[in-house]
C-alpha positions, -999 to 999 in steps of 0.1 A, spaced: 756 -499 306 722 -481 301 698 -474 269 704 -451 252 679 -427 269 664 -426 305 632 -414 292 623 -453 295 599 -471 318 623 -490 334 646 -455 334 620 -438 357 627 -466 385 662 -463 382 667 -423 387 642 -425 420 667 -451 431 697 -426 425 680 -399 444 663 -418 471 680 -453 477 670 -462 508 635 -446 511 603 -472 510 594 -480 472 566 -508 481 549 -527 504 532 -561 498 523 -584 526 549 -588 546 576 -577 523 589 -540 519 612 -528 491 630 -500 493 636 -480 456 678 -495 459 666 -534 464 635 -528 435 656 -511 409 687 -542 416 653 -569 417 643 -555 383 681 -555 369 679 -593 382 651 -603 370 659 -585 335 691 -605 332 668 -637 345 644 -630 313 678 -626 285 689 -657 301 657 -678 290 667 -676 255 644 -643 254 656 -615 228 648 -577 225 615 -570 208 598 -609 224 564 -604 237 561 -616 274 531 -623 286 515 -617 324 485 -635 338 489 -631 374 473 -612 406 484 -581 418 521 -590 435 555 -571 441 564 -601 415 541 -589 390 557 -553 392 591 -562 390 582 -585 359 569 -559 341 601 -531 348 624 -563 341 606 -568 308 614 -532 299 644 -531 312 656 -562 288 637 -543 258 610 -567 259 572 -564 252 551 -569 279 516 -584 273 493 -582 308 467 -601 304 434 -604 325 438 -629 350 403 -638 348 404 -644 311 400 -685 304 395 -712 272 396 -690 236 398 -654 252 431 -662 269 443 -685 240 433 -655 216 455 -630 230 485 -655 240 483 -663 199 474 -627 187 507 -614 207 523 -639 194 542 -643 231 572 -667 235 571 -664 274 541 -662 300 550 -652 336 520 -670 354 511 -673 391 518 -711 399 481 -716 406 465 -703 374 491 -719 352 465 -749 343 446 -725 326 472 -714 299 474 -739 270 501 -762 268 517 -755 243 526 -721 259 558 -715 276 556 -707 308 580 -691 340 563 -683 378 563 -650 389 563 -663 427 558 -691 447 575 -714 431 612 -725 432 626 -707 401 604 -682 399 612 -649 390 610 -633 422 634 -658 430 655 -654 404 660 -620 406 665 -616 447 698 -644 431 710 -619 408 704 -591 432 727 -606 456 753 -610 437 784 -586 432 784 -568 403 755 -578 387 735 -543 395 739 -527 365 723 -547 333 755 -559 313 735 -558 279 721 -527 257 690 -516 271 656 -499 252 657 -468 236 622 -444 240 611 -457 207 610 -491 213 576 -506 222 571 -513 261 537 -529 260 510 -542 237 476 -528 260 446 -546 248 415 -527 247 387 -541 273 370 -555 244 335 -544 255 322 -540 216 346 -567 196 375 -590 198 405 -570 225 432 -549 204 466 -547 214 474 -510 214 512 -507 209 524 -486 236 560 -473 234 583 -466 261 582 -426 253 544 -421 251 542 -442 284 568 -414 299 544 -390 286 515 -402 300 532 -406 336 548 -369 335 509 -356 324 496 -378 355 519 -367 384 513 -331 370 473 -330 367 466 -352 393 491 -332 423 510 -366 426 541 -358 456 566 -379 473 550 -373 502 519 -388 493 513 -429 509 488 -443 480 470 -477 481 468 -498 445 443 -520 450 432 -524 413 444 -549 388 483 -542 383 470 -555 343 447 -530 341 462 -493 324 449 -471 349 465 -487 381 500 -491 366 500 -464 343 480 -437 360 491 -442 396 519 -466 404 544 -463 379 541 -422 379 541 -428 422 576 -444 419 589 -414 396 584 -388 420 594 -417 450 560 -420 470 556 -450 496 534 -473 480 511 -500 488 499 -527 467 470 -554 481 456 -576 457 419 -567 456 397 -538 466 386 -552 495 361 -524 517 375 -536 547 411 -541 537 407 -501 522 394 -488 551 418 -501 576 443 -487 558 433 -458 555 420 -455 593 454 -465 604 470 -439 582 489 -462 559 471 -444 533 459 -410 520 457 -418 484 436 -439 467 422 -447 433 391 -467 422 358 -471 391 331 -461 406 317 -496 415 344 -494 442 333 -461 455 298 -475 454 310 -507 474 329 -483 500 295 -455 502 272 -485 509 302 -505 539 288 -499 572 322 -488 583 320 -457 557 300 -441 578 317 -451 612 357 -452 608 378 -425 608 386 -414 573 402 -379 577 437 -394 564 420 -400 534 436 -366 514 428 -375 477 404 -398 460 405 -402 423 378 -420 400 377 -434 367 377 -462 342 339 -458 338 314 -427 341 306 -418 380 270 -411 385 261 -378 396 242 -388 428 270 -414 442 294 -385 435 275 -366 459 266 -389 486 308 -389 489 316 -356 489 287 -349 514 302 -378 537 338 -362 534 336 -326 525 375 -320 524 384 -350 503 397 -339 471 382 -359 441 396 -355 408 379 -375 382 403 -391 355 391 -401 320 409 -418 290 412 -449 276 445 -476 272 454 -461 237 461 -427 254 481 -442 279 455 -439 297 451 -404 309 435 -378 284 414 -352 307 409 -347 343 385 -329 366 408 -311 393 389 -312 434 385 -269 423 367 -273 394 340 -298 404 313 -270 417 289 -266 391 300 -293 365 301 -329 387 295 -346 355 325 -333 337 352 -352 329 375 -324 327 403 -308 301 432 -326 284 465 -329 305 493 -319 298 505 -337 266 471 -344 251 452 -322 223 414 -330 225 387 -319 198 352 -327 193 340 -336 158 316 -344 136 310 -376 114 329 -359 88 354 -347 110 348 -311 114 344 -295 142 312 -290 158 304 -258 178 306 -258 219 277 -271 236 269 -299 206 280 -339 209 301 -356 188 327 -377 188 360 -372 207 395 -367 190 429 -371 199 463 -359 189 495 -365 216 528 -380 223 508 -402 247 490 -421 223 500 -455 212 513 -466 176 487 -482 163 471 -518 170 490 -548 168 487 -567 137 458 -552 130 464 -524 101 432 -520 88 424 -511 127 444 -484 134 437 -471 99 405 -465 110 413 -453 145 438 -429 131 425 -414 102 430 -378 95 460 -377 116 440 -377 145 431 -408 170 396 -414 170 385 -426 203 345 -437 198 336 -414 231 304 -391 223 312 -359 248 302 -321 248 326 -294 251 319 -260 270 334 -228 259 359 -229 291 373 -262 272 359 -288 299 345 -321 283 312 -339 295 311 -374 281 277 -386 269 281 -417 261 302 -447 236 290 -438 202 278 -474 204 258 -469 233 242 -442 227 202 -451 219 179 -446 187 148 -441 201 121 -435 173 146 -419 152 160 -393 181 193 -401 201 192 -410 237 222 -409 259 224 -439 282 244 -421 309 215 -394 313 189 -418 323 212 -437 341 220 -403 364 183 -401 367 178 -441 380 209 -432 406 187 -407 422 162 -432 433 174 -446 467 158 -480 456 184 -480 429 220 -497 437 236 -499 401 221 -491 367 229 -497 329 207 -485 298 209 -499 266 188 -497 239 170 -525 226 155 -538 183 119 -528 186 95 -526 158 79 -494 166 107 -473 183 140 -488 165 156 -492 198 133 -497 230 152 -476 259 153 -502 286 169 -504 321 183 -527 335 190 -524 377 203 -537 408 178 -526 437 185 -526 470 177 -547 496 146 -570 490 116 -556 466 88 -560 450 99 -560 411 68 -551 390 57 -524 420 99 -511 418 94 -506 381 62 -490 378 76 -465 404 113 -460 385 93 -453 350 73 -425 370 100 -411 389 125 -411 352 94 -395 341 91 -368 362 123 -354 349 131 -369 316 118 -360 281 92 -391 267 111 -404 249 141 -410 269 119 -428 297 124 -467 295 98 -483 277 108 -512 305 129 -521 337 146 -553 343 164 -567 374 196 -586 386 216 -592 412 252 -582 395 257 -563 362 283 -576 338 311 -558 341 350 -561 333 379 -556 356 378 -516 350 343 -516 363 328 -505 329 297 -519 322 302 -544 290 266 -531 275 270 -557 247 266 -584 270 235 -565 285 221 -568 247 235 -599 239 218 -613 266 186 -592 263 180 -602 230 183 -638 237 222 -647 230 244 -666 255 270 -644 270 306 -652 282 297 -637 317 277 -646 343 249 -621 338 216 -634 346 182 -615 353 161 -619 384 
C-alpha cells in the first residue's frame, strides 16, 4: 500500500523505478545502485525506521557525510512519514545540541565516527559502517520476499518532509518546515529551468545536508532517472578526473568551488570538453571569476541558480542564453515561484530601484519551526519576505545587491558590499574578498575589505594599491576606508561568506570559526 498521493518525496523515487528498473540510479565508491535495488533499500530502511519504535510525524535527525546511506536515510524517512532533520556535519558542542533540542528529534542517524560528538542523551542509529546500521538494515529487508512494498500508510503531500534550517549567518539557524508537496514543486521548477534529462551523468559533490545539492540537483536527477554520482567532498582533483574520464557532464558548485577549480593547475591542462553544464549558486559569483570560466570553456553552459532553503531552494535562475550582457544577474523566477521587489512598506518600487525581495509559491515552506513570532514576520502580508536587497529590470531579470543586513551605511548613503567586492575580484592580486561595514565615529559604518591575496605579498604596499585601483572606478564613498588580510574567510558549508563573523571578529568579539587575520 502507497500514500495517498505520489506527489511525495519518496513517490518521485518510486515512479523512476517503475519506468526504469534496471537503469544506474547512483554510484558511490564502489557500490552502484540501480533505481529497482534504491527504491526496495528505501522501503527497507523505511520499515527499519517504524521498527525502532519511530511514529509518523518523529523528527529524525542526520549528521553524516555525503554517502548512498545518507540518501537512502533521508527517502526512508519520507517514505515512513517521518521528518527529516540534516544537520551540518561540522556543527559541534551548543550548535549541534541546539538544533538536536529545537527539532525536538527522537532519532539521530550518525556516521559511526562522529557519533562522540552528539550528546548522550541522544538516541542514536548508524547510517553505515557499523553492524546494524541502516544500510544494513535495509539491504536485510530488501532481500527478503515480500517486503518491497511498505506494509504501513505512507505520507500524504501535506505532511511535512523536512525541517531545513537556515545557515544561520545573522542569528540562531531556523527550521523551515518543508512539506512533501512544495519540495515536489521545487524539483519539477528545477528539472524544468535548469534543462535537467535522463541523459545527463551529474557529479554531487556538495553536502547531501545542504538544500541546494539534494533538493536542486539530486533528488530532481532521480525524477527524470539520470546516472548519478555522489563523492563526498569537492575535491579539484577528484572533479576533474571525473569529468576527463567522462563519468561526468554535469556538475554543480558556490563559487568558492569554481574558484578552487579556475586556480588547479589541471584546469587549464585536462581535457574538459565533457563538461556540458555547469551551474552556480548558494552565494553571489563575482563577475570577473565568472569570466575567467567562460573564457577557459566557451561552450560550457552556466546557469546561475539563486534562492534560499525556505523556497526549496530554487527561486530564479540565469539560463547559459541569457548571460550576454547581464553576468551579474541572478535571473527570473522558475516556474512555480512569483517574485516582487518592495519597499519597507511593502509597495512596490519601480524597475531599476533596490529593495527588498518578495515571495509568493507552492514552493515555499510553512513557516519556521516552533518559532511563530518568526514566520510572522517572514510572512507578513501574505507574502514571504526573504531579507535579499535586488534590482529588477523591465525584462523581469533580478540582480541581487546584497542581504539587507549587509548592505553598508557609509556617512548616511548605502553601499552594496557585492559592488566593491566585484571591483576587488578584478585585481589579479586578489583571490577571495568580503566587505562589510564597520561602527565608525565619523562615517557610521567604515567600508572595509577584507582579502585573501595570492601568492606571497607585501600587505601595507597590496593595500595602498587595492584602495587606488577600487578608486579608479568606484564612487568616494564606496572606496574602503581600509584593507585587511587572511588566509581563509569564514565561510559555511554553502560557501556564503558568514559577514557576521567578519564583524564580530573585526570589532573585537570571539567567533565560533576559525577566522583569523594575517
Amino acid at each position: 500500500m502507497t500514500g495517498a498521493h505520489d506527489s511525495t518525496v519518496d513517490g518521485i523515487l518510486r515512479r523512476t523505478a517503475r519506468r526504469v528498473p534496471d537503469r544506474t540510479a547512483l554510484r558511490y565508491k564502489e557500490r552502484a545502485w540501480t533505481y529497482r535495488e534504491l527504491d526496495e533499500a528505501v522501503t527497507g530502511a523505511a520499515e527499519a525506521l517504524r521498527g525502532s519504535r519511530l511514529r509518523a510525524g518523529d523528527r529524525v535527525a542526520a549528521y553524516g557525510h555525503n554517502s548512498d546511506a545518507y540518501l537512502i536515510g533521508f527517502l526512508a524517512c519520507a517514505r515512513a512519514g517521518m521528518v527529516h532533520v540534516p544537520v551540518n556535519h561540522q556543527l559541534t558542542g551548543g550548535e549541534l545540541d541546539y538544533i538536536l533540542e529545537q527539532s525536538g528529534s527522537a532519532l539521530v542517524l550518525t556516521d559511526p565516527h562522529l557519533a562522540h560528538r552528539l550528546p548522550a542523551s541522544a538516541r542514536t542509529l548508524p547510517l553505515r559502517d557499523a553492524t546494524g546500521s541502516l544500510l544494513e538494515r535495509a539491504e536485510q529487508y530488501r532481500r527478503r520476499e515480500g517486503t518491497a512494498t511498505l506494509v504501513v500508510g505512507g505520507p500524504d503531500q501535506g505532511d511535512l518532509a523536512q525541517l531545513l534550517y537556515t545557515s544561520g549567518t545573522t542569528a540562531r539557524p531556523k527550521g523551515a518546515m518543508m512539506t512533501h508537496g512544495a519540495l515536489v514543486h521545487a524539483y519539477m521548477s528545477a528539472i524544468t529551468a535548469l534543462d535537467l534529462r535522463e541523459t545527463d551523468r551529474p557529479l554531487h559533490a556538495l553536502p547531501l545536508y545542504h538544500s541546494a545539492q539534494m533538493h536542486v540537483f539530486l533528488l530532481p536527477y532521480l525524477a527524470v532517472g539520470a546516472e548519478n554520482t555522489l563523492i563526498d567532498a569537492p575535491d579539484p582533483d577528484r572533479v576533474l578526473e571525473l569529468v576527463e574520464s567522462g563519468r561526468a557532464d554535469s556538475f554543480f558548485a558556490p563559487p568558492t568551488v569554481w574558484i578552487a577549480l579556475a586556480g588547479h593547475p589541471g584546469f587549464a591542462t585536462r581535457d574538459l570538453s565533457a563538461l556540458r553544464k555547469a551551474y552556480y549558486g548558494a552565494s553571489v559569483m563575482p563577475v570577473p571569476v565568472l569570466e575567467r570560466l567562460r573564457a577557459r570553456l566557451p561552450r560550457l553552459a552556466f546557469y546561475n541558480c539563486f534562492g534560499q532553503s525556505e523556497i526549496g531552494p530554487l527561486a530564479t535562475v540565469l539560463r547559459p542564453e541569457e548571460h550576454e550582457g547581464r553576468m551579474d544577474s541572478c535571473g527570473r523566477p522558475v516556474m512555480f515561484v512569483e517574485a516582487r521587489v518592495v519597499d519597507g512598506k511593502g509597495a512596490d518600487v519601480p524597475d531599476g530601484t533596490p529593495g527588498e525581495v518578495v515571495y509568493r509559491s507552492p514552493q515555499l515552506c510553512r513557516g519556521y519551526w516552533g518559532k511563530p513570532g518568526e514566520t510572522e514576520e517572514a510572512f507578513r502580508d501574505g507574502w514571504f519576505h526573504s531579507g535579499d536587497m535586488a534590482v529588477r529590470d523591465a525584462e523581469g531579470y533580478f540582480t541581487v545587491v546584497d542581504r539587507l543586513k549587509d548592505v553598508i551605511n557609509s556617512g548616511g548613503v548605502l553601499v552594496a558590499s557585492r559592488e566593491v567586492e566585484d571591483v576587488l575580484y578584478g585585481h589579479a592580486a586578489v583571490a577571495e574578498a568580503a566587505v562589510v561595514g564597520l561602527p565608525d565615529a565619523r562615517w557610521i559604518e567604515a567600508v572595509t575589505a577584507v582579502v585573501v591575496a595570492r601568492g606571497t605579498v607585501a600587505e601595507k604596499e597590496l593595500e595602498e594599491e587595492l584602495v587606488a585601483y577600487a578608486r579608479e572606478r568606484l564612487a568616494p564613498f564606496k572606496v574602503p576606508k581600509r584593507v585587511l588580510f587572511t588566509d581563509a574567510l569564514p565561510r559555511n558549508a554553502s560557501g556564503k561568506v558568514l559577514k557576521r563573523e567578519l564583524r564580530f571578529a573585526l570589532s573585537g568579539g570571539r567567533t565560533t570559526t576559525a577566522f583569523r587575520l594575517r
